[in-house]
C-alpha positions in Angstrom: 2.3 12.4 -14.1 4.2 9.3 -12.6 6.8 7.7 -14.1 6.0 4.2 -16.1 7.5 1.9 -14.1 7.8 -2.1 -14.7 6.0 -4.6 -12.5 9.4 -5.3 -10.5 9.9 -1.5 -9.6 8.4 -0.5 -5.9 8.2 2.9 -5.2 7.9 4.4 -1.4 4.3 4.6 -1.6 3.7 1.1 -3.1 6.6 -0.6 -0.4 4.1 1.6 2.2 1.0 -0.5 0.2 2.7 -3.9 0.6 3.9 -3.5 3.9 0.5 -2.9 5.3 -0.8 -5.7 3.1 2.2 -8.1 4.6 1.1 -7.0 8.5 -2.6 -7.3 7.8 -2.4 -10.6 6.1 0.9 -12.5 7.8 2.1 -9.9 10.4 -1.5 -10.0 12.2 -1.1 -6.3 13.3 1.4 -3.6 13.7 3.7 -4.0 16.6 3.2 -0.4 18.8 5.5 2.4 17.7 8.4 1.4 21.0 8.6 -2.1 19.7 9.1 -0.9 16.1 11.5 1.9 17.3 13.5 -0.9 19.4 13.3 -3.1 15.9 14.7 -0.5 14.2 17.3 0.0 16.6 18.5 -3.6 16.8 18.3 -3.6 12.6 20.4 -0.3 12.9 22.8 -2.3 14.9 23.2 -5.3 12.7 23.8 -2.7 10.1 26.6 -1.3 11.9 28.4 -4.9 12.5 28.6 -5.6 9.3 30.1 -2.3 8.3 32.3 -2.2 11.2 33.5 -5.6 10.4 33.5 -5.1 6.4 34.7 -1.4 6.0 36.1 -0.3 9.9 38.9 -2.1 11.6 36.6 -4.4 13.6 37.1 -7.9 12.6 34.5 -11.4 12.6 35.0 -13.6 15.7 35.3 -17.4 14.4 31.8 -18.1 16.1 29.9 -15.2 14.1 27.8 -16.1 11.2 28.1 -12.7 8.6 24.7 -10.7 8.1 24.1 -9.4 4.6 23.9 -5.9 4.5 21.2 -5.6 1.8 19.2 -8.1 3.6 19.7 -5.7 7.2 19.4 -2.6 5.1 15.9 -3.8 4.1 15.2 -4.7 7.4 15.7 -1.5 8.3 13.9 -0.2 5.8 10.7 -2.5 6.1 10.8 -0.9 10.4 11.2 2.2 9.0 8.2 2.1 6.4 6.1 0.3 9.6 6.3 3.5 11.2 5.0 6.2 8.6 2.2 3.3 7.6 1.4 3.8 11.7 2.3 7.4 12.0 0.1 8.3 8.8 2.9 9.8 7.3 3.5 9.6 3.0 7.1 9.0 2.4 7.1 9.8 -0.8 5.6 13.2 -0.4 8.0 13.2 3.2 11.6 12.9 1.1 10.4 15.3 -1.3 9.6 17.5 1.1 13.0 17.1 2.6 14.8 16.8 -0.5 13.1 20.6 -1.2 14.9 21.2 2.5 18.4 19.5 2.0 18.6 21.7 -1.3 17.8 25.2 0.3 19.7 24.8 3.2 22.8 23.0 1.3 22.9 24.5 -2.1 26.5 25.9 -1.3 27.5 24.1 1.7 29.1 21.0 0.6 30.4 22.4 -2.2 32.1 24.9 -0.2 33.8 22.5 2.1 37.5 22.1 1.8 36.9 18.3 3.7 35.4 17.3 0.6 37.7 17.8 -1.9 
């Protein structure tokens, strides 16, 4: 049984919902799966500059204007949901699945590793 939820909460399967909703209304149609994978490699990127430049030792040139990372993160995560919606694939029933994985194959691992204490 799902979990009440309040009418700000999106889960996976309902950001899946609105994303098509957003390409078949506004978008006009998917981009093909290289164009999204290149999008989701230049949102990946601007990910990366912000944290390189936030939390690394890079540091902002005087010309550059600072992303927001929630605002790239989302990006990110609006490609990524583009993809499953074109690849068929549930992610909500995909990260439990490799949630289920993750905790087989890790039970012990991380807790076992001296790096991380």
């Amino acid at each position: 049984m799902p979990a009440e939820s309040t009418p700000d909460e999106l889960t996976l399967r309902g950001a899946q919902q609105r994303v098509d909703e957003w390409i078949q209304t506004i978008g006009v149609r998917y981009f093909d799966e290289m164009t999204n994978l290149a999008q989701l490699i230049e949102e990946v990127g601007e990910v990366a500059r912000i944290l390189s430049r936030t939390c690394g030792e890079q540091s902002y040139k005087s010309t550059d204007t600072p992303g927001e990372l929630s605002d790239e993160l989302a990006d990110v995560l609006f490609v990524v949901l583009c993809l499953a919606n074109q690849s068929g694939i549930d992610l909500t029933e995909a990260l439990r699945a490799n949630l289920a994985k993750k905790t087989k194959r890790d039970k012990d691992r991380h807790r076992n590793n001296a790096k991380l204490h």
